[in-house]
N, C-alpha and C positions, 0 to 999 in steps of 0.2 A: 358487577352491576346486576340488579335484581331483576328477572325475567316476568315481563306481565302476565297473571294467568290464562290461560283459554279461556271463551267461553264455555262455558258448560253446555254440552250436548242434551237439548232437551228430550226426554221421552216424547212416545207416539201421541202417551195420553194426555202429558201437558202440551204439545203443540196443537192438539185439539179442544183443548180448553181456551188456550190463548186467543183461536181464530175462533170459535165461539163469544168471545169477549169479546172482541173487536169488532165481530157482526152486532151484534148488542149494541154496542156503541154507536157504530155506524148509523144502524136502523134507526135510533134516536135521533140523528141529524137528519135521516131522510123523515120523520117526524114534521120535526120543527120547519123543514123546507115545505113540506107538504102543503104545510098551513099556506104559504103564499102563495098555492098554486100555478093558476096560468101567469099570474100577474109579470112577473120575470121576462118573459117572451113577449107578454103582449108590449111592455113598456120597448123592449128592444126592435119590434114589430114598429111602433109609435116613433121611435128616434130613427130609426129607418127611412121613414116614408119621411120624416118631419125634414131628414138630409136631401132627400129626391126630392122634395117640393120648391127646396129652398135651391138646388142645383138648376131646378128647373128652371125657375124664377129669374133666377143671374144668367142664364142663356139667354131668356126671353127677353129679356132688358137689353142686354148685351143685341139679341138681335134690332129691336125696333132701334138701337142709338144708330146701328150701322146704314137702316134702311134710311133714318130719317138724315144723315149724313150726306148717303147715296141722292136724297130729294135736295136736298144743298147743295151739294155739286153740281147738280143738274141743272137747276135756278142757274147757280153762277157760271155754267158753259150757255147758258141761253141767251143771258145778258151778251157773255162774249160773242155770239154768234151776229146777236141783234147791231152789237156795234160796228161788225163785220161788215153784214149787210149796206148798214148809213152810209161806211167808209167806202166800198164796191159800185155803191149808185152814184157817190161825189162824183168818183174817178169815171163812169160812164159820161158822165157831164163833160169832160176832157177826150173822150180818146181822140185817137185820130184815123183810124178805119173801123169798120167792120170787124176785124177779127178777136182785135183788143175787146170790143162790146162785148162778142159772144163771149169770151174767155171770161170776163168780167160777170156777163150772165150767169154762167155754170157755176161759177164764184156761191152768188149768190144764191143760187139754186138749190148748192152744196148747203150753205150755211141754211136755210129755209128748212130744208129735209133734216138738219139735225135738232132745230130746234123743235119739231114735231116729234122724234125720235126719245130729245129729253122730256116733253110733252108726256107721251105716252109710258115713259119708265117711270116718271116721278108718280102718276095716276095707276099704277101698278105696285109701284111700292107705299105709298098710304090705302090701298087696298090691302096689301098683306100686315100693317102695322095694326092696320083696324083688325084684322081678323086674329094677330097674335094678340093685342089689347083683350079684346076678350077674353082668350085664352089667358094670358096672364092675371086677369082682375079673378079670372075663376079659381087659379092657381093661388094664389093670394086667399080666393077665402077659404079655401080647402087648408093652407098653410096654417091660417088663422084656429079653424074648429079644429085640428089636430094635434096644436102645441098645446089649445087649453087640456083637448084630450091627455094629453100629454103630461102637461103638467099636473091633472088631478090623480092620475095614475102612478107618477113616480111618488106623488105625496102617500098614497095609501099602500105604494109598498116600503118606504120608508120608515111609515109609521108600524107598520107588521115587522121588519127587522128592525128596529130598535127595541121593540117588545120581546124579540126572540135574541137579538145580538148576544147577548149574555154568556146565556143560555149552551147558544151554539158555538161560541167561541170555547168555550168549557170543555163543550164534547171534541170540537175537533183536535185541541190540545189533549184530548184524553186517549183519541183514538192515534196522532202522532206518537204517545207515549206506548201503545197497546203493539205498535207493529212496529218496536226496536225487538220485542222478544220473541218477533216471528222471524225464519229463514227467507233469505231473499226469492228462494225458486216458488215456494208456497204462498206467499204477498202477491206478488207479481200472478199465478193460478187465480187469489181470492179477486185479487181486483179485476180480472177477465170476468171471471164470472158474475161483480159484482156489476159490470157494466152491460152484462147482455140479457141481465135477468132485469123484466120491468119492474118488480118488485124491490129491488139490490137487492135479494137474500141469494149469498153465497154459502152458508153456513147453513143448514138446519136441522134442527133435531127430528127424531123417527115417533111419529104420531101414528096409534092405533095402527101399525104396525107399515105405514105407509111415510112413503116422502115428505116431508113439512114443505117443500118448496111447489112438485108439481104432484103429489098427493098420490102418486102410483105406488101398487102395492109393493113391499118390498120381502122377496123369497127369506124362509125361517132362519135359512141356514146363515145367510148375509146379515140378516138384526144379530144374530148369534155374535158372529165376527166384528160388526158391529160395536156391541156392547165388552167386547173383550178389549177393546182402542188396539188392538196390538200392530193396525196399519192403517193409513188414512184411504179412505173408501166413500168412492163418488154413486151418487145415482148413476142407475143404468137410461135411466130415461132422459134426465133434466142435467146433469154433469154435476150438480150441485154435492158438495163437503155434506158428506152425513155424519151424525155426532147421536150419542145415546139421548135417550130423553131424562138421562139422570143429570147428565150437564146440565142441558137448559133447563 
């Protein structure tokens, strides 16, 4: 059975060409991204707030159905108290001492002080409906100015990635294609670095004798070694992948 070959062990100086290439690539996506700027966060910002308006709004609803339920039941225990009362004075019409009356009194006294009781709850609770109605009608128009927001926002970044979709789908198949010919421990170093540099340059070449990344000077002896590729060699300042300036 035919044994699959190794990969072949790339040199210093081709794996520094390769991550070279790949920043190249990369930077051209961070490019094309660029273009959209803030737009990305602000719409995610937009759909945010448009979820917590609309959360809101279903509480607020949700609460005024329960107050004014609450004012319902109150109505209908007042009726019941009311019919109480009719039924309590018949029966005083009938007793036959004193004691019965008062028992019958308290009766009604009971039911009197509850119907004051729902009285004052139901006039407490369309005072808080009234004061959440506002709050929701306000919520509602904030809802309102922020989906159109919303909506004009997602159209204009829509329109910027269809203009660039192409484009950037290209690159990123290019730059998947760029980092099978890199080492996994060296990808895993570029993409660190590519994620703490604001810039994403993990890769850069030596300009005027300094960093391309954070532009500190860089000692003779180090461009020397440098330009020989014979090891891969980071800034002392910035940790950033240094490459001759004959690569880039």
């Amino acid at each position: 059975m035919a044994v699959k070959a190794a990969k072949k062990e790339l040199s210093i100086a081709d794996k520094l060409e390769a991550l070279f290439q790949l920043q190249k690539i990369d930077s051209e996506i961070d490019k094309l991204r660029t273009v959209r700027g803030e737009l990305p966060l602000e719409v995610q910002d937009l759909e945010d707030e448009v979820a917590g308006l609309q959360t809101r709004i279903s509480n607020l609803e949700e609460e005024v159905g329960l107050l004014e339920t609450e004012i319902s039941d109150r109505k209908n225990a007042s009726k019941d108290s009311e019919t109480a009362i009719s039924k309590y004075k018949e029966q005083q019409n009938n007793v036959r001492n004193n004691r019965e009356y008062e028992s019958l009194s308290k009766e009604i006294e009971f039911q009197e002080l509850e119907i004051k009781l729902h009285d004052k709850k139901s006039k407490e609770a369309k005072f808080k409906i009234e004061s959440k109605q506002e709050i929701l009608t306000e919520a509602k128009t904030q809802l309102e100015l922020r989906s159109s927001d919303l909506v004009s926002k997602k159209s204009e970044l829509d329109l910027i990635i269809s203009e660039t979709q192409v484009d950037e789908d290209k690159l990123l198949k290019s730059s998947e294609n760029a980092k099978k010919n890199i080492e996994e421990r060296l990808l895993t170093a570029y993409e660190r670095l590519r994620k703490n540099a604001k810039n994403g340059l993990a890769v850069v070449p030596v300009n005027r004798d300094s960093c391309g990344g954070c532009f500190n000077k860089i000692p003779a002896q180090r461009q020397l070694d440098i330009e020989m590729k014979k090891k891969i060699i980071v800034c002392e300042h910035c940790g950033r992948i240094l490459v001759p300036k004959l690569i880039a």
